[in-house]
C-alpha positions, 0 to 999 in steps of 0.5 A: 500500500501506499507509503509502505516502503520502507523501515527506518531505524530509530532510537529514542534516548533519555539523554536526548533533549528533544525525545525526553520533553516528548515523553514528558508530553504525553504524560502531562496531557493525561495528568492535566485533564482531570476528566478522564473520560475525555482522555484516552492512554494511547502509543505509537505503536510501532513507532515510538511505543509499544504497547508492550511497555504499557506497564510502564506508562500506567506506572508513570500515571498513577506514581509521582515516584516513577515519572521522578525516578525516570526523570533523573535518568532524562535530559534536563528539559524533560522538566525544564520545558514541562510542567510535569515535574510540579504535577502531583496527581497520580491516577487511579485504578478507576481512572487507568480502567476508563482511559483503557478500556472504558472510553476508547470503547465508547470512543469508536462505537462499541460500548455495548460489548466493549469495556464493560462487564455488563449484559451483553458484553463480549465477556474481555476480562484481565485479572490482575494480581494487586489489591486496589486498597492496598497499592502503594504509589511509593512502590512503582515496581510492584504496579509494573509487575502486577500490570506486566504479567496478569494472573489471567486474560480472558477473551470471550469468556475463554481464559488464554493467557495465565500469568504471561503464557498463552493457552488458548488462541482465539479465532478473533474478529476484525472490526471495520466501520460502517459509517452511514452516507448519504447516497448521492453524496457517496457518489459525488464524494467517490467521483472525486477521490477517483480523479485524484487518485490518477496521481496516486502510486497505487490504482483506486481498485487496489487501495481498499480492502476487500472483505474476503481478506478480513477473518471473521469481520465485524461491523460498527454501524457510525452515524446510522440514521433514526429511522434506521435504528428505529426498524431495527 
């Protein structure tokens, strides 16, 4: 596909001014919106973070400790250029559940099966080995740890992982919008796209992808108009 030619090799370094106020960044945008349904904790993955460092970041949230640890070990500017050294909120389990689980759900349309553990829901769970009463801020790595290596991760009500080794693989389900357009609208819309994809590197036939290739697809409906709910 288009822009997918090539990989270039890239290291991000603590020591590096520019990459330290980069992390200091995104941090700060989490910890100073309180409202953490208008929030969602996210990487670059591959680019820039993977999500297998997740542990990490949710350690940086919910402990004022672990982003100054780090701190130490970055440029300068990490908090010289930020505001994130004189921020001392560290968020809570709650709040680490909303902005993974919860809001990204709603965000693209599948909260009545996704982030939640009520009726209908596809039964996703992560059990973690920590007591929510007892958790110390002043002790990241036990966050690390317990976030890094779940007791159980159940998919579908199937457990698959126990304490990071994988025992069941599920068939999975690829997910892909439906969003409702008016039809002579789509129309006019596609006419134009076609015209300017004369200049593109790839022919318009080959760009999108067909649904024969997608395991098990899954549509989320987006901007389905009433009349259509309501026959439903």
């Amino acid at each position: 596909m288009e822009c997918g030619s090539g990989v270039l090799p890239f290291l991000y370094l603590k020591t590096s001014p520019v990459h330290s106020v980069q992390w200091a960044i995104g941090l700060e945008v989490l910890l100073l919106i309180d409202d953490p349904w208008k929030t969602i904790m996210t990487t670059d993955h591959p680019n820039g973070g993977v999500f297998t460092r997740y542990p990490d970041l949710i350690a940086w949230l919910m402990s004022k400790k672990a982003r100054d640890e780090t701190a130490r070990e970055c440029h300068k500017w990490a908090y010289d250029r930020s505001s994130l050294g004189g921020v001392d909120r560290e968020i809570s389990l709650y709040e680490v559940a909303v902005i993974t689980r919860a809001n990204p759900a709603r965000t693209i349309g599948i909260a009545h099966r996704k982030g939640h553990l009520g009726p209908g829901a596809d039964g996703d769970v992560t059990i973690y080995d920590l007591d929510p009463a007892g958790l110390d801020s002043n002790d990241p790595s036990a966050i690390r740890t317990a976030f890094g290596r779940p007791e159980y991760t159940v998919k579908d009500g199937r457990i698959v992982a126990r304490r990071g080794e994988i025992v069941a693989v599920p068939e999975g389900r690829r997910f892909y919008t439906t969003p409702y357009v008016d039809e002579d609208h789509e129309l006019e819309m596609m006419a134009d796209v076609k015209e300017w994809f004369k200049y593109y590197t790839v022919g318009f036939a080959n760009y999108p992808v067909p649904k024969r290739y997608m395991k098990n697809p899954t549509p989320i409906a987006v901007n389905r108009p009433l009349e259509a709910v309501v026959r439903r």
